[in-house]
Backbone bond lengths (Angstrom), bond angles and torsions (degrees), N, CA, C in turn:
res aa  C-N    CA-C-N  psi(-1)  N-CA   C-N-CA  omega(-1)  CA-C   N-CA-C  phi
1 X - - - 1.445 - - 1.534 107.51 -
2 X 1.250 134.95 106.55 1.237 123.20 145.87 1.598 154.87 -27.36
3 X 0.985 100.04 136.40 1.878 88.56 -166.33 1.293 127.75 -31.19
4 X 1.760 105.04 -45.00 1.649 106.18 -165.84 1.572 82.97 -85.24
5 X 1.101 144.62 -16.14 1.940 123.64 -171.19 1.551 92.61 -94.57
6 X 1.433 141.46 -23.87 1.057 135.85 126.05 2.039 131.02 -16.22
7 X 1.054 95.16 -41.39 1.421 88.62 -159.90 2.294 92.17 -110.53
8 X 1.293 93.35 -14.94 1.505 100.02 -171.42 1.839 111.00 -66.39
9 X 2.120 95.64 -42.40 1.198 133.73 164.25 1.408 108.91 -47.55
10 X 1.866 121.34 -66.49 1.538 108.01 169.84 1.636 129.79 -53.14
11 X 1.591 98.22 -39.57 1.654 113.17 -176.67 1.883 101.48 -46.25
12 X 1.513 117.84 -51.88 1.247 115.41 -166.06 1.368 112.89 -73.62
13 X 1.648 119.30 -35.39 1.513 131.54 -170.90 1.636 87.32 -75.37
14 X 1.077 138.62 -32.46 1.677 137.00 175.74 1.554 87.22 -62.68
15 X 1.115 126.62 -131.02 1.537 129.72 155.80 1.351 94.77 54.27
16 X 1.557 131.78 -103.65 1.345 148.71 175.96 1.487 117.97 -39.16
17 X 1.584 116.75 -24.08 1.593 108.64 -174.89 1.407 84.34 -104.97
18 X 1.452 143.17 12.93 1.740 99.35 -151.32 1.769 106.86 -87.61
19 X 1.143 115.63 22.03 1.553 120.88 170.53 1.551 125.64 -81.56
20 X 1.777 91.10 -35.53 1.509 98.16 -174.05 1.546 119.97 -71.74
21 X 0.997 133.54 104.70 1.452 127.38 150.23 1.113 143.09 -4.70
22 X 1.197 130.47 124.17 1.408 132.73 173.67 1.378 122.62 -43.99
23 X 1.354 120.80 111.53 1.676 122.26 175.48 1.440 128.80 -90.97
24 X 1.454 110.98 100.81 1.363 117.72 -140.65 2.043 93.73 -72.60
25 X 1.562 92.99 177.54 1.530 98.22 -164.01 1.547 103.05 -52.91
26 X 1.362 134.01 -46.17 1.445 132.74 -131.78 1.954 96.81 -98.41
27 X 1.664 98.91 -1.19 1.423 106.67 -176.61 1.643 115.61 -107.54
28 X 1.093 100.70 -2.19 1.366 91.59 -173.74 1.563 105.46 -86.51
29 X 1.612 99.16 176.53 1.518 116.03 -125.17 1.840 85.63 -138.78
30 X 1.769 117.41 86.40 1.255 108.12 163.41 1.367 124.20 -72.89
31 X 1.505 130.33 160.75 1.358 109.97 173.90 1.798 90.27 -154.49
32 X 0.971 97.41 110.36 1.511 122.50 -160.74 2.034 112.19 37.92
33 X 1.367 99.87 73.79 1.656 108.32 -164.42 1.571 112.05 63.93
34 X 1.088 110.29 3.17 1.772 85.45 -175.15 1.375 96.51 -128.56
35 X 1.444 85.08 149.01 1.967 91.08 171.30 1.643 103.64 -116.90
36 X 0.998 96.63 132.15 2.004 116.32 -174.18 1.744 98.55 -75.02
37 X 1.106 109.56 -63.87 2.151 99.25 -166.45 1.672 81.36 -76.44
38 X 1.793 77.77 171.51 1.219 115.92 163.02 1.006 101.86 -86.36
39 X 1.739 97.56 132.70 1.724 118.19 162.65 1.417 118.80 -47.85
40 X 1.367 114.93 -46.67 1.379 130.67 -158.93 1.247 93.29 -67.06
41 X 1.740 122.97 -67.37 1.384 155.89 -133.03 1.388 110.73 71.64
42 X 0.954 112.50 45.14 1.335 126.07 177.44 1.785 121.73 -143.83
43 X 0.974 132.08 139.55 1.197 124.99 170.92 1.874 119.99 -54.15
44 X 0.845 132.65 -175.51 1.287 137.33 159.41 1.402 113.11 -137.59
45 X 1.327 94.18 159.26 2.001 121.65 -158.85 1.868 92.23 -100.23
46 X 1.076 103.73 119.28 1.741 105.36 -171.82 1.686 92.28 -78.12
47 X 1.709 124.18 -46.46 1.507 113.59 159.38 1.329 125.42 -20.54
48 X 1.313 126.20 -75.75 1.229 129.93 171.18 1.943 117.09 -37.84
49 X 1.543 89.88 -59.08 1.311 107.64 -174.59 1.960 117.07 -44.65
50 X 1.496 91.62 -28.98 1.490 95.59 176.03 1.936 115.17 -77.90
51 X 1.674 97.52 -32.88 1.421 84.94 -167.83 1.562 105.40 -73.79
52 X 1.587 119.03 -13.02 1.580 116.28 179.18 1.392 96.22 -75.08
53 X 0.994 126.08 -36.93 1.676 116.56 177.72 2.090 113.89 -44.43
54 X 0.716 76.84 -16.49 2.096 91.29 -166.00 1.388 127.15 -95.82
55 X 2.006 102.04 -39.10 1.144 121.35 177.08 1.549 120.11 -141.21
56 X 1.161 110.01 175.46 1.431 126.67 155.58 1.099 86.24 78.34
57 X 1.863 119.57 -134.65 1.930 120.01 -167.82 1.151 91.95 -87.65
58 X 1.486 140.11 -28.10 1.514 104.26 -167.02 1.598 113.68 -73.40
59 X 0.943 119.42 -48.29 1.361 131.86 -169.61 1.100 126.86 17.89
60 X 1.555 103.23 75.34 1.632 109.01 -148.87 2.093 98.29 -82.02
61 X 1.316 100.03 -29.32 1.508 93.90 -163.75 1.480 120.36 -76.86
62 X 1.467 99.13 21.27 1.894 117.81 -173.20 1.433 95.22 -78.79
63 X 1.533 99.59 -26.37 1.861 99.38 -175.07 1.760 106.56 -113.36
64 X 1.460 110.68 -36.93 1.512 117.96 -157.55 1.907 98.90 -103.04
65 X 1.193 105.82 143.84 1.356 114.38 156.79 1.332 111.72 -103.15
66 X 1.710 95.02 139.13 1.797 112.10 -168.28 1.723 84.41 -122.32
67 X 1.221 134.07 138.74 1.658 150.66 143.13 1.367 109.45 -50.05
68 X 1.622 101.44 -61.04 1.544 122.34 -172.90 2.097 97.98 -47.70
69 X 1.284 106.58 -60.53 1.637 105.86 165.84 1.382 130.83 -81.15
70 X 1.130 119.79 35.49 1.392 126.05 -169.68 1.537 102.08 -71.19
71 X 1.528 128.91 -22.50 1.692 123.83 173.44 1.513 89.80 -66.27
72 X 1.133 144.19 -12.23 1.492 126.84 175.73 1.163 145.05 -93.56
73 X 1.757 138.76 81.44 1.276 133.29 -177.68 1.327 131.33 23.26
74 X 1.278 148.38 129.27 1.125 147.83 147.18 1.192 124.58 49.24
75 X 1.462 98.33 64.80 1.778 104.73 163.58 1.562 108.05 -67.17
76 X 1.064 110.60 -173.20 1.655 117.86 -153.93 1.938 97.07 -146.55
77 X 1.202 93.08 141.74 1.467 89.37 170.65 1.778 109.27 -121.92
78 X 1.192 99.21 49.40 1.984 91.24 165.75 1.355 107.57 -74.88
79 X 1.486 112.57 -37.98 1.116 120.26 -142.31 1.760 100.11 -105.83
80 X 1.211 108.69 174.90 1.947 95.96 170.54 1.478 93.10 -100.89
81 X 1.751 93.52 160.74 1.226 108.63 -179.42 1.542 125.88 -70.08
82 X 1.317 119.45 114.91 0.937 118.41 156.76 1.509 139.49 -2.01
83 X 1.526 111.24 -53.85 1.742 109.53 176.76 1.151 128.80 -57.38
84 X 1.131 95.60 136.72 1.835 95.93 -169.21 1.064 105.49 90.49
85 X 1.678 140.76 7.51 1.570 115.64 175.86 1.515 135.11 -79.48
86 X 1.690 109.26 0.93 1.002 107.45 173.27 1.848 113.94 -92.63
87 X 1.506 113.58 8.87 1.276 135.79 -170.27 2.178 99.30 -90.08
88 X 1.124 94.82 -40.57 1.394 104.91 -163.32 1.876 105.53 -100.39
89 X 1.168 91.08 -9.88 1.963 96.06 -166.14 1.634 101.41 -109.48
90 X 0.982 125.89 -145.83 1.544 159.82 -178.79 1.469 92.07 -176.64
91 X 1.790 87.76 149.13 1.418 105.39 176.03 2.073 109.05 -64.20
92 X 1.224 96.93 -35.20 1.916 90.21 -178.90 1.897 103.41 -68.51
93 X 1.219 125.62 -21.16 1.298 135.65 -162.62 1.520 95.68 -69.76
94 X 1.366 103.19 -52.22 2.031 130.74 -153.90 1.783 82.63 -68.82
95 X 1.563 104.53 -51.01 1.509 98.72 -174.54 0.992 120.21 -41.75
96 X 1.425 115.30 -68.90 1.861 132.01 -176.08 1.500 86.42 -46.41
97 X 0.915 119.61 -45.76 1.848 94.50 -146.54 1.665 109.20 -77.25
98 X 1.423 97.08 -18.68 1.677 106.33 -174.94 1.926 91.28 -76.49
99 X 0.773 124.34 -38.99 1.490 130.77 -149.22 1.509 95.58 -87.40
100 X 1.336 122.06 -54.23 1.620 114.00 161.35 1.649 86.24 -162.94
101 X 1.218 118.38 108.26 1.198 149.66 147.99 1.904 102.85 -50.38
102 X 1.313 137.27 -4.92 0.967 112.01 172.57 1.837 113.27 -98.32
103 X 1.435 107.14 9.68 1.323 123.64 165.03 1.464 108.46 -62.52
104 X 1.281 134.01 -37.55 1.536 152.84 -149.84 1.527 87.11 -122.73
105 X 1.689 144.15 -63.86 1.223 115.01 -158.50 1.445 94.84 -148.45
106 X 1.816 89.83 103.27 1.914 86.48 -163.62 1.827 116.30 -64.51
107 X 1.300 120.99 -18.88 1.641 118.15 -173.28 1.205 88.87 -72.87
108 X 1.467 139.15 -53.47 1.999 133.79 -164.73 1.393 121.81 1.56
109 X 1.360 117.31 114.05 1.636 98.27 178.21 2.074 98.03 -82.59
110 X 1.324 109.90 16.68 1.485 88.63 179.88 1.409 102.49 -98.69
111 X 1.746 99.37 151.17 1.446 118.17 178.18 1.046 138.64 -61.95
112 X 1.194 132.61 139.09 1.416 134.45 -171.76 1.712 106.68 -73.52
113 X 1.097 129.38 78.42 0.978 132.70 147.78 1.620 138.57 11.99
114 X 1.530 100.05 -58.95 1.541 114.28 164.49 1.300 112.27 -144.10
115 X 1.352 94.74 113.88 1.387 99.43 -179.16 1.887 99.30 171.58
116 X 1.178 96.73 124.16 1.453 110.66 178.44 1.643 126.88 -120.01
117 X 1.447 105.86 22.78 1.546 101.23 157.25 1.752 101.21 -169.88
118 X 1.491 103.69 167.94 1.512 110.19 175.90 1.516 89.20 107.31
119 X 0.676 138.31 -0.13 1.596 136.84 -174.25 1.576 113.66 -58.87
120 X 1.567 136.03 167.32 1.519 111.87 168.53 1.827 84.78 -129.34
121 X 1.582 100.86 140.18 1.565 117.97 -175.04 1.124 121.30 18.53
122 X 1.761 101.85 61.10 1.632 129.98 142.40 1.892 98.02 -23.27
123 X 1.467 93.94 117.99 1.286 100.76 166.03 1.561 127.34 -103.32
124 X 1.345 130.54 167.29 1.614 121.67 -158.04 2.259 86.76 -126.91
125 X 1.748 94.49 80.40 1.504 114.23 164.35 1.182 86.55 67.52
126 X 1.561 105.02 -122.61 1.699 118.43 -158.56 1.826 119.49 -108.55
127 X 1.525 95.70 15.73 1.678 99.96 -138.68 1.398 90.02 -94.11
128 X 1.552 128.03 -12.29 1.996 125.08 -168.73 1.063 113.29 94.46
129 X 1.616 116.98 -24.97 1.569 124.65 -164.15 1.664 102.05 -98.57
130 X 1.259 95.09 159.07 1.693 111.42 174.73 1.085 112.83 -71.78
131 X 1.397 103.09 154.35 1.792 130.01 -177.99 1.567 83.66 -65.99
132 X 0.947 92.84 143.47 1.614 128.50 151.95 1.288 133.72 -133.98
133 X 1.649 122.87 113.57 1.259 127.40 174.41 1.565 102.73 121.87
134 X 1.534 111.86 -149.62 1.255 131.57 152.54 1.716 138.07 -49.53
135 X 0.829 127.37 96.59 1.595 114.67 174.11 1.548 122.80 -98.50
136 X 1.425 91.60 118.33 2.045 101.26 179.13 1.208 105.70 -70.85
137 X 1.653 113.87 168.05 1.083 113.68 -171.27 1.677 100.65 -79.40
138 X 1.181 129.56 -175.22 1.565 131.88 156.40 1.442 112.17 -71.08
139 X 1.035 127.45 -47.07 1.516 123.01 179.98 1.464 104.43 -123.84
140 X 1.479 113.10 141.32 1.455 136.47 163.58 1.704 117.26 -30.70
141 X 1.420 134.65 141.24 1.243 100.40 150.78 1.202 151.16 -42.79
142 X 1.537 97.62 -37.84 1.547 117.37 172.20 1.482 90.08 -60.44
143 X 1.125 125.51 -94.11 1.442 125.72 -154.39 1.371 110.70 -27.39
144 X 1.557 113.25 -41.94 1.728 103.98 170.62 1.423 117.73 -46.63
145 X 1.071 126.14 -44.56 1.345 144.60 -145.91 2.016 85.72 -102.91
146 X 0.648 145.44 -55.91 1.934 150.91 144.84 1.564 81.91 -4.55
147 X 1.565 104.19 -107.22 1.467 123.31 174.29 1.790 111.84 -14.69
148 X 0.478 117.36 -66.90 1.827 120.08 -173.52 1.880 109.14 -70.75
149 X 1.187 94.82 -28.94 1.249 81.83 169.82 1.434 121.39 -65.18
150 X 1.714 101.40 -49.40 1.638 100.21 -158.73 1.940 94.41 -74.20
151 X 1.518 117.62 -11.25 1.387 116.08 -178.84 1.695 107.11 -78.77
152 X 1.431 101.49 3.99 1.381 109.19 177.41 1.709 96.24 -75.95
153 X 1.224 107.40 -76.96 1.633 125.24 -178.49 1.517 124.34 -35.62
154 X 1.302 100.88 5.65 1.979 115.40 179.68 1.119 102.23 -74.31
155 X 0.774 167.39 38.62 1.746 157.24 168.39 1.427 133.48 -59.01
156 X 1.172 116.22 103.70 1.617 111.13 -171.08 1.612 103.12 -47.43
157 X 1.624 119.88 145.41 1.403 121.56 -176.94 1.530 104.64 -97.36
């Protein structure tokens, strides 16, 4: 599928969900690792979805090599590469795994994405000391749904 029949595909599945509500972290609903709706209720922008791949919390390519981002610094090989993941996944699969991937591969040192409790010695940044309070997820719903989109557009050629 090409990017823009890619993104024509989210534009309409946006369109059709935009009623549903946001399903916050502690509600969502695995069903054998994958979650079927959108978190957001919204589609996601695979554009966007790439620049969270690069920076900020997602920063997925610290571990994964992407082709599709190859103009970008220092991919990482902990992780497997990315290409082709919309070949090997479903979009509800790509979800779960972005959202806590340890549903799909319980040893993973990668992060659960969304998810704000159950944790063991939640740490508070860089300081040694414990979390205190509330903990957000690392990425937005939307941003999950960002992320999965553009992990839609992986396609082995």
């Amino acid at each position: 599928m090409t990017r823009m029949v890619a993104i024509a595909a989210a534009t309409a599945t946006w369109i059709a969900g935009a009623a549903i509500a946001e399903i916050k972290p502690m509600e969502v609903v695995f069903e054998d690792g994958a979650i079927t709706k959108s978190l957001s209720g919204a589609a996601g922008n695979p554009d966007v979805g790439a620049d969270i791949m690069n920076k900020g919390a997602g920063n997925c390519i610290a571990c994964h090599q992407v082709t599709a981002l190859e103009h970008l610094p220092f991919h990482g090989e902990i992780g497997p590469s990315l290409d082709g993941a919309a070949d090997r996944w479903t979009e509800g699969e790509l979800r779960g795994i972005v959202a806590n991937a340890k549903e799909w591969f319980p040893d993973t040192m990668m992060p659960a994405f969304y998810k704000t409790e159950g944790f063991v010695r939640l740490g508070n940044a860089y300081t040694g000391k414990a979390h205190e309070g509330d903990v957000a997820p690392l990425l937005t719903a939307q941003q999950v749904e960002d992320v999965v989109a553009f992990l839609m557009t992986l396609k082995e050629e």
